[in-house]
N, C-alpha and C positions, 0 to 999 in steps of 0.2 A: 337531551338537554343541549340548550346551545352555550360554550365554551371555549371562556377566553384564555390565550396561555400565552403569558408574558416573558421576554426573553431579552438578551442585548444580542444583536448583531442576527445571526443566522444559527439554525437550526443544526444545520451539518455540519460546523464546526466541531474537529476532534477532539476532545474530552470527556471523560467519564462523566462528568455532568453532563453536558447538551446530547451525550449518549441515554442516558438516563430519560432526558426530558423528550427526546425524539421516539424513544419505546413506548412513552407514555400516552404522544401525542397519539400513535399511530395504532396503538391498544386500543384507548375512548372512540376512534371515528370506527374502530372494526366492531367495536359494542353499539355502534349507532348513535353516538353523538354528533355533534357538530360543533368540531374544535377547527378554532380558528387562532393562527399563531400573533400575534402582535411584536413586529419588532423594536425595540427602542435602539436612540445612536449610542454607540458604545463609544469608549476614549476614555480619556483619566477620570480620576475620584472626582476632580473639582467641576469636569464637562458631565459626570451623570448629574451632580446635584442639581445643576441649572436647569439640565433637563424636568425634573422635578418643578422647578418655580412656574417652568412653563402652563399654560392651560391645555395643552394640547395631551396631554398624556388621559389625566382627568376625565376631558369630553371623549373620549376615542373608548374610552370603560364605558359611560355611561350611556354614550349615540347607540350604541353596537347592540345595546339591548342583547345580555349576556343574561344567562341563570346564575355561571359560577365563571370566576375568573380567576384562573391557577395563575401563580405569580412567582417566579422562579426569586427564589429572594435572594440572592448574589443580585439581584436588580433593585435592590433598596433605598439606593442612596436618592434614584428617581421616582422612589412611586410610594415613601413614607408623606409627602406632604398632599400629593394629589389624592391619594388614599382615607386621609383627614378628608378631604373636601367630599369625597364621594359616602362619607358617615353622615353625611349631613343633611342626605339625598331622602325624602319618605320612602321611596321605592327605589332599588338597587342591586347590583349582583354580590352574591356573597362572595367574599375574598379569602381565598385560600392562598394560605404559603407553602411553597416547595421548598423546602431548607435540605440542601446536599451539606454544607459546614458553614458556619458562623465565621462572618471574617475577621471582627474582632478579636477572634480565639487564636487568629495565629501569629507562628513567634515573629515577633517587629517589637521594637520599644514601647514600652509602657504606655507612654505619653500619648502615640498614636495610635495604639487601640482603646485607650481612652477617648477620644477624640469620635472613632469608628463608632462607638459602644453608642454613641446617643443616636444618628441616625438609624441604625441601629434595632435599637430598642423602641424608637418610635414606629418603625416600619413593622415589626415584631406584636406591638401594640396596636395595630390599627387593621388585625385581618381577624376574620369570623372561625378560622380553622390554622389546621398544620399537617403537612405530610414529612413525615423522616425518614431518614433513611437509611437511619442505625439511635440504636438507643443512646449511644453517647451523645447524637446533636438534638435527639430530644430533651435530655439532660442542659446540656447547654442554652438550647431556646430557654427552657424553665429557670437558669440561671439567669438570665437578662428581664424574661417578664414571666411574672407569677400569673397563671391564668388560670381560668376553668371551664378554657373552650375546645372544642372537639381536637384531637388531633390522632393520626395514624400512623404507624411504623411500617413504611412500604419498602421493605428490603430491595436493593440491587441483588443480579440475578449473573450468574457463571454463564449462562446457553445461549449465549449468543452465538458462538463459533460453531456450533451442530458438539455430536455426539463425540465424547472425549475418548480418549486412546483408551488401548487393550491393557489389564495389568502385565500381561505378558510383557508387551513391546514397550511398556515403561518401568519394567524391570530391567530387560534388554537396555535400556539407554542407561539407566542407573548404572552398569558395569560397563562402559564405552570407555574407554582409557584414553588419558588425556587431560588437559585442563577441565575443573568446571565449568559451565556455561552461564554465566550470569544473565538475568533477565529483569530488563529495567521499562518498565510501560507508564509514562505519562511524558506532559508537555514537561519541558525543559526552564521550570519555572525557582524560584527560591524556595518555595513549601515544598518539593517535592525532592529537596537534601540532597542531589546530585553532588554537589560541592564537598561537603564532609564524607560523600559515599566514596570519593576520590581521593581524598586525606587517607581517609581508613585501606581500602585497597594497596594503596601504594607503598603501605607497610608490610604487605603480604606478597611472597614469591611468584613471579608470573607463574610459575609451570601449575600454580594452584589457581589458577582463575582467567577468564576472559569475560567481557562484560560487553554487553550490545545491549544500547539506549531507542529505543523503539518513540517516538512520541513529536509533537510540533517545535521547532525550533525557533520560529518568528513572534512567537510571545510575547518575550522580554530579551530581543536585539540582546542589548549588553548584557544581560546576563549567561546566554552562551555564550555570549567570547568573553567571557569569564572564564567560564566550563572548558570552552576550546586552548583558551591559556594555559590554562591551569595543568590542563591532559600534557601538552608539549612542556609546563616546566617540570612534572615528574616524571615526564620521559614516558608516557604509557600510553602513545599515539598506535604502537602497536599492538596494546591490550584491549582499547575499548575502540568498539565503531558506530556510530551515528547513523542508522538506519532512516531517519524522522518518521512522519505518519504512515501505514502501513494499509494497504487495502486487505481484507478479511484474509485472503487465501495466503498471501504471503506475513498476513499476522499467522498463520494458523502453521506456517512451517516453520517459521523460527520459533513459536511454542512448543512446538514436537519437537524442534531439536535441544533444548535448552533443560539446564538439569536444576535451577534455583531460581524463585523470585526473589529479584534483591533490590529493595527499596528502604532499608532498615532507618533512615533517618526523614522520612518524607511524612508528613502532616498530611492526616486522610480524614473526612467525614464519616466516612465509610470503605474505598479502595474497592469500587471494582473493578479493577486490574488483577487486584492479589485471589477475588475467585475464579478471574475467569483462566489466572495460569493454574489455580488448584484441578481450575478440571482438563487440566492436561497434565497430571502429576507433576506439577511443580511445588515444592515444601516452599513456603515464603517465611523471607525474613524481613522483618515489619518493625514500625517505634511503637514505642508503650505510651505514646501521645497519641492522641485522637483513637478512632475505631478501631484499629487493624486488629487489635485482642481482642473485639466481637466475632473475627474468622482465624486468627492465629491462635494457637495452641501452645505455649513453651514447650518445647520438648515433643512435641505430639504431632505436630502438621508443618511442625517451623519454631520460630525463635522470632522472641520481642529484644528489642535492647532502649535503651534511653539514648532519647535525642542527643547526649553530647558524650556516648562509650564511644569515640573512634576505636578503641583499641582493642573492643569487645569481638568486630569481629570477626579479624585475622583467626582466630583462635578454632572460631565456630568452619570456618572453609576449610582448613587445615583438617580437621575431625573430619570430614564429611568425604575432603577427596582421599583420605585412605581409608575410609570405615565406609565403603560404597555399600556395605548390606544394612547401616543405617540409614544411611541415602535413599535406600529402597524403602526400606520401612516408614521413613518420613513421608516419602511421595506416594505412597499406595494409602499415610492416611491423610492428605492433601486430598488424591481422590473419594475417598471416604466424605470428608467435610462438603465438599460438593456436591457430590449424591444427594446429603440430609439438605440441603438448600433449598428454598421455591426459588420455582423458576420466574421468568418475567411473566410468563401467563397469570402467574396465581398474584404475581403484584400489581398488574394493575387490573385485575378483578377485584381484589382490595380495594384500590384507588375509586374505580366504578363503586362499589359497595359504599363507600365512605361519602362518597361525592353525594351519589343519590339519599341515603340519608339525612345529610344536611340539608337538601333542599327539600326535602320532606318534613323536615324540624321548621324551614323556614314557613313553608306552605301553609304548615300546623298553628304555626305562631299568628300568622295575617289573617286565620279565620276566627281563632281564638280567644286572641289579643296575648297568649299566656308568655312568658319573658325568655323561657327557654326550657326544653323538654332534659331533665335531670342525667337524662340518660348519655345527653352528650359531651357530659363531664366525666366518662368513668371509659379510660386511656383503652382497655382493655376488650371493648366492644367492637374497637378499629384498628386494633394492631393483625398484620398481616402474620401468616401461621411462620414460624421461624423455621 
């Protein structure tokens, strides 16, 4: 099939998203597709929407003569109205959404994810399918628009990095005496609670923790020298270090050395970060908003807390760095949960699976004339094996 896949800016941009959508891309052309990426300009809320009025986004779907066209929906606010126009078309490429999280769903004032909620929902409303990427952002889409159109659960996947450590040598690290090793992986953004993870630490005894922020710093300018403030007014310049983007091999040694994912107040879709440090025995501690309870376990692989415990978890580090043979036990079922994981092979064999389906539904439909085959209302058909 030939495949379009919509994006802002560039493909190799570091985040667990455009990581996500570049496995995907590079899965379909290994199956024999022909996926072709489509950049749009990226810039503020109010510079996508224009993009959107424009015509150019529109013709560029429909010139291309596409079958299907994956549509990264964080690209919404440009391609809800061109999306309208391309329904309008007798013959057309089906439009799938790639929903990693719903942006309306994070914490910002009321007012303004009100505001988010309608583009939105009309971007939401105006595609033939859906892929997720955890059940809670399925959940979510179905919260904004009630549908009964095909949609997949295509897990993010831990093996990226190759084959994870020995329980031996992460037993070994579990008894290394010394501070904890905190372990922080994303861009350096407001959803991702750096800020309050910094409140909270600052309550707890250096000799119990060190923290290294692994992820992109040029995001949101001010909002790390927020974070960099913040670090010099509680004095903890020489507990946390600022790594930024990491290339594979040197992400792959600070995960071997590191004894905790600690990201406890960040807003996740899904978080694959938090599997891909499980498959290097790291126990994560995750918020009990958004996904992370789809891979954290209380008590069992990690610890959830709510967006606004600062004080929960001083308490939780403290246990861990003298009770190191529950440290152990946490991190051997860290490895555990990853093990039971699919890999990225088997999600976007899904994604393949689901794609071709639907154009098969369409196929069916144009010789038929019939309005939609039953089967591609029942969630259960396309969900990837967990």
């Amino acid at each position: 099939m030939r495949i379009g896949f919509i994006i802002y800016g560039s493909l190799d941009t570091l985040t667990g998203g455009y990581l996500y959508d570049q496995i995907v891309v590079q899965g379909l052309k290994r199956l024999g597709h022909e996926v072709e990426v489509i950049s749009l300009p990226s810039g503020c809320y109010l510079q996508k929407l224009l993009c959107g009025f424009s015509q150019w986004p529109a013709r560029c779907m429909l010139n291309k003569k596409f079958d299907i066209i994956i549509q990264d929906e964080l690209c919404h606010p440009s391609l809800f109205l061109p999306n309208k126009q391309l329904l309008r078309q007798k013959t057309r490429p089906l439009l799938v959404a790639l929903v990693h999280h719903i942006l309306c769903d994070e914490p910002r004032h009321r007012w303004h994810n009100m505001l988010l909620a309608f583009a939105e929902r009309s971007f939401l409303a105006s595609v033939d399918g859906f892929i997720c990427n955890s059940e809670t952002t399925r959940r979510k889409v179905r919260s904004l628009v009630d549908h009964n159109r095909p949609e997949l659960i295509a897990y993010p996947a831990g093996d990226r990095l190759g084959s994870p450590l020995s329980a031996q040598v992460i037993e070994k690290r579990t008894q290394r005496p010394g501070p904890l090793e905190l372990f922080f992986l994303g861009i350096v953004i407001p959803r991702k609670g750096l800020l309050p993870l910094l409140r909270a630490l600052h309550k707890v005894d250096r000799k119990v923790w060190r923290l290294t922020v692994v992820g992109g710093l040029d995001f949101d300018p001010a909002h790390t020298a927020e974070v960099r403030q913040l670090c010099s007014q509680l004095d903890l310049t020489d507990s946390v270090r600022f790594l930024g983007p990491l290339q594979d091999a040197r992400l792959i040694e600070v995960l071997s050395n590191s004894h905790l994912f600690c990201m406890p107040y960040a807003y996740e879709g899904f978080g694959i970060a938090i599997l891909e440090a499980m498959a290097f025995g790291l126990p994560a501690i995750g918020c009990q908003n958004g996904a992370a309870g789809e891979t954290i376990h209380h008590g069992v692989n990690g610890f959830l807390l709510a967006p606004d415990d600062l004080a929960g978890l001083g308490p939780l580090l403290i246990k861990l760095h003298k009770d190191r043979q529950d440290l152990q036990r946490l991190a051997l079922a860290a490895c555990a949960t990853y093990a039971r994981s699919p890999g990225w092979q088997d999600s976007v064999a899904a994604i393949d699976s689901f794609l071709r389906e639907m154009k098969g539904f369409q196929d069916q439909r144009e010789i038929t004339g019939r309005s939609r085959n039953p089967k591609t209302s029942r969630r259960e058909d396309f969900d990837a094996t967990k």
